[in-house]
C-alpha positions as CSV (number, residue, x, y, z in Angstrom):
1,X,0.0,0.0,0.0
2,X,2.9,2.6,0.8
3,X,3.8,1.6,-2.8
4,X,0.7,3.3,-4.0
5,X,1.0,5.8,-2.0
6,X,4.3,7.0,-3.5
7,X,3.2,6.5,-7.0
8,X,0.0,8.3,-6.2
9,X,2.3,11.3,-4.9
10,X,4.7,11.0,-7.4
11,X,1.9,11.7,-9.8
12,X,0.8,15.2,-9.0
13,X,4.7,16.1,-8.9
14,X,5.2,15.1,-12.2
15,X,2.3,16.7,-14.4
16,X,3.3,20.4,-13.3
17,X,6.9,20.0,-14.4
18,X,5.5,18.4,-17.9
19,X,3.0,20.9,-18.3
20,X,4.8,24.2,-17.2
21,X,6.9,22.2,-20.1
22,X,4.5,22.7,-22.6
23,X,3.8,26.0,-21.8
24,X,6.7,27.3,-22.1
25,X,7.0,25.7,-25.0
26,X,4.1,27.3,-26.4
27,X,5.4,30.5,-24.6
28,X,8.3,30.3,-27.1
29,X,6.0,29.6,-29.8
30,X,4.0,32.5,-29.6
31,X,6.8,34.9,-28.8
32,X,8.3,33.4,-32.6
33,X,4.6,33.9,-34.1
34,X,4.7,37.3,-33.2
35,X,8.2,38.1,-34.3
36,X,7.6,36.7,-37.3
37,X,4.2,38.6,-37.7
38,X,6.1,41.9,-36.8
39,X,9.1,41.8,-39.2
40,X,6.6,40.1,-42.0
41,X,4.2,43.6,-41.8
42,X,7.5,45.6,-41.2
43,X,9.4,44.7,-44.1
44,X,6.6,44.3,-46.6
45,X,6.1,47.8,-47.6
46,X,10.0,46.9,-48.9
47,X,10.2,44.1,-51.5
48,X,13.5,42.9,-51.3
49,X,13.7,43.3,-47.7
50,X,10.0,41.2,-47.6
51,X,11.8,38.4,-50.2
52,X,15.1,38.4,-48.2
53,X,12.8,37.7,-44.6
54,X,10.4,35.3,-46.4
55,X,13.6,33.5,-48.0
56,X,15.2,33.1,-44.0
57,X,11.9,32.5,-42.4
58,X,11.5,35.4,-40.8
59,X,14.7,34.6,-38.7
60,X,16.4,37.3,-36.8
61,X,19.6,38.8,-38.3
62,X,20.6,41.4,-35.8
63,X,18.3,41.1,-32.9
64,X,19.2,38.1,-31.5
65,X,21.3,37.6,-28.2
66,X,23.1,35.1,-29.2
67,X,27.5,36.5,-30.1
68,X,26.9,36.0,-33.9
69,X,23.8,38.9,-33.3
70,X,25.7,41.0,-30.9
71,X,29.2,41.1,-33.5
72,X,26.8,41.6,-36.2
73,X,24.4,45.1,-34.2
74,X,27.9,46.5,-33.4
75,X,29.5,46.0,-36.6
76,X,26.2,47.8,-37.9
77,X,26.7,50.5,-35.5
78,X,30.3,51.2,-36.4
79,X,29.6,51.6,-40.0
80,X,26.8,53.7,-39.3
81,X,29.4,56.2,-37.2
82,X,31.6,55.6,-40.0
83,X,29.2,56.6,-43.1
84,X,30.8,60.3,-43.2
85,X,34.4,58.6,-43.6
86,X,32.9,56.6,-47.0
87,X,31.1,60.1,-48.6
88,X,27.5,58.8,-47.0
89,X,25.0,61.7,-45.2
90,X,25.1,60.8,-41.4
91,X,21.2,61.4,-40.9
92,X,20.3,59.1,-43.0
93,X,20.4,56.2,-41.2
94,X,19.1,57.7,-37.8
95,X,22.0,55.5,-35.9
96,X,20.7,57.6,-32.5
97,X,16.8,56.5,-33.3
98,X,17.8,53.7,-33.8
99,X,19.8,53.3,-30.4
100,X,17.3,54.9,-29.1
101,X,14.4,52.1,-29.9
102,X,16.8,49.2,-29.3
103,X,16.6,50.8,-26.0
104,X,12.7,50.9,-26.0
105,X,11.8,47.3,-26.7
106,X,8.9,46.3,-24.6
107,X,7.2,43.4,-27.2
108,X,8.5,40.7,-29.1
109,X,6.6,42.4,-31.8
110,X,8.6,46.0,-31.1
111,X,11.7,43.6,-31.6
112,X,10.2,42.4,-35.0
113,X,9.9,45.9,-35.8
114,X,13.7,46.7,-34.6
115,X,15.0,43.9,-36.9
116,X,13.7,45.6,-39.6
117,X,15.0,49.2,-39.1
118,X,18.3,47.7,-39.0
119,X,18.1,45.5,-41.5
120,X,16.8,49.5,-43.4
121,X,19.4,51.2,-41.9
């Protein structure tokens, strides 16, 4: 009977742990979805920006936290202090708006919408 017992306590142990699990699985899921959503509706007024996003799956080039994402934002971010050096109008590329709403992400979707200005700038 003590056998029982255990197994019948064991039980309610183990469903939390697989279903917090799933859900944050589907967590991740939906955070994806709406990354993907963002930088689709982003970078379709753009068509090659919308073909190169399509062609990668919507993947993240620059907003990542992974190093490959990091080398890549601050290599970005050098050129754009750089642009007067190669003949290029500063202001163009808004390098401190840009800061400036790397700074502001609140959303997955305001980071959909981040990868795209960079991907503009």
């Amino acid at each position: 009977m003590a056998r029982a017992e255990g197994a019948q306590t064991a039980v309610p142990t183990v469903i939390p742990a697989v279903m917090a699990g799933a859900m944050a699985k589907a967590l991740d899921a939906a955070r994806d979805s709406a990354f993907r959503q963002a930088v689709a509706e982003a970078a379709g007024t753009d068509r090659d920006l919308a073909e190169f996003y399509s062609a990668t799956d919507y993947r993240p080039v620059w907003t990542g936290d992974d190093a490959t994402h990091r080398a890549r934002r601050a290599a970005l971010l050098r050129a754009l202090d750089d642009a007067a050096l190669h003949g290029l109008p500063e202001g163009r590329y808004g390098r401190a708006a840009l800061l400036a709403r790397m700074a502001d992400i609140r959303s997955t979707r305001e980071m959909g919408e981040v990868e795209v200005a960079l991907s503009r700038a």
